[in-house]
Each structure stands twice: as structure tokens, then as C-alpha cells.
N, C-alpha and C positions, 0 to 999 in steps of 0.2 A: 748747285740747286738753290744755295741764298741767294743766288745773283739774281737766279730767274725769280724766285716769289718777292724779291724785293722791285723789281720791275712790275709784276703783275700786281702787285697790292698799290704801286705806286698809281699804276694807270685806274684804278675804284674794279681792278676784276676778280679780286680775293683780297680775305682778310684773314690774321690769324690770331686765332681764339684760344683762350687759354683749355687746355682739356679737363675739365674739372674729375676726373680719374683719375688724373697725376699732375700736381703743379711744374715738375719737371717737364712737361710735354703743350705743344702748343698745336691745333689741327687748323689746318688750311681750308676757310671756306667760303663758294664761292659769294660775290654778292650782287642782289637784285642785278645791278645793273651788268655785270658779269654775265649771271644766266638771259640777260636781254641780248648780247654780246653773240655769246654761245649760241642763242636760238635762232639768229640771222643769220649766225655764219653757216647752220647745220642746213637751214631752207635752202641757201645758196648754194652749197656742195648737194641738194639733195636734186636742186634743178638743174643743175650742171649734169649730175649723174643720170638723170633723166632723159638728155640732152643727148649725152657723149656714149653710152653706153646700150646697146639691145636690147628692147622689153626680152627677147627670149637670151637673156644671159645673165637671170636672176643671181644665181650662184658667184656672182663676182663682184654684185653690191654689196653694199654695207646692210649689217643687222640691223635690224628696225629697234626702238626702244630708246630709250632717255638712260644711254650710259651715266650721264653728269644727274640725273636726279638725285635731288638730298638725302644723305644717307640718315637711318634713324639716329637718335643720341646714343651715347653709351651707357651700361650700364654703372651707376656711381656704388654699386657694392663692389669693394676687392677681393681676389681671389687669389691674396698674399695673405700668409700667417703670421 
């Protein structure tokens, strides 16, 4: 898994941020140019699927929605005693 985020962060598609929850922990996230990335490749696959696939065989496309949308922060209160 290092191998691959140290490729992806190399090429500007994520970066990893320290998680201010736990100094020990660092979250992967993506950036601007990443989700530019992401958002031609989804158009691409989404005209292909258009393309190659049967308007009446809804049930075997992909779910609609922005799987990769940024997730919210985390809460910086701990829930350790």
C-alpha cells in the first residue's frame, strides 16, 4: 500500500496530511488536481458506459453519486480516558 500512495502522491493525486486526532496517524487526501483527474476519468467511463451498455439495462451500471467526495473532518475531541 506504500508503494502505491508514494506513486500517487508522487504524480500531485493525493497527499498525506497529518490527522490531527492522533499524531501517530496520517489520512490520505486527495488533491485539486487529483479530483480534476478523477473527474475526466469518471466522464470517460461514464460515456463509454453509455456507449457500450443498454439504456434498458440500468441494473448493471454504476451508482450515480461522487463516491470520492471529501469526506467531513474529524472530530478533534477524544473518546479515550
Amino acid at each position: 500500500m506504500t508503494y502505491l500512495l508514494d506513486d500517487l502522491e508522487a504524480a500531485k493525486l493525493v497527499e498525506r496530511q497529518p490527522d490531527p486526532a492522533d499524531r501517530r496517524s496520517r489520512r490520505v487526501a486527495a488533491t485539486a488536481h487529483g479530483r480534476e483527474v478523477l473527474a475526466d476519468l469518471d466522464a470517460r467511463f461514464a460515456r463509454a458506459e453509455q456507449h457500450l451498455l443498454p439504456a434498458s439495462a440500468p441494473t448493471i451500471r454504476r451508482p450515480s453519486g461522487d463516491c470520492w467526495a471529501p469526506s467531513p473532518p474529524a472530530s478533534t475531541t477524544s473518546t479515550r480516558s
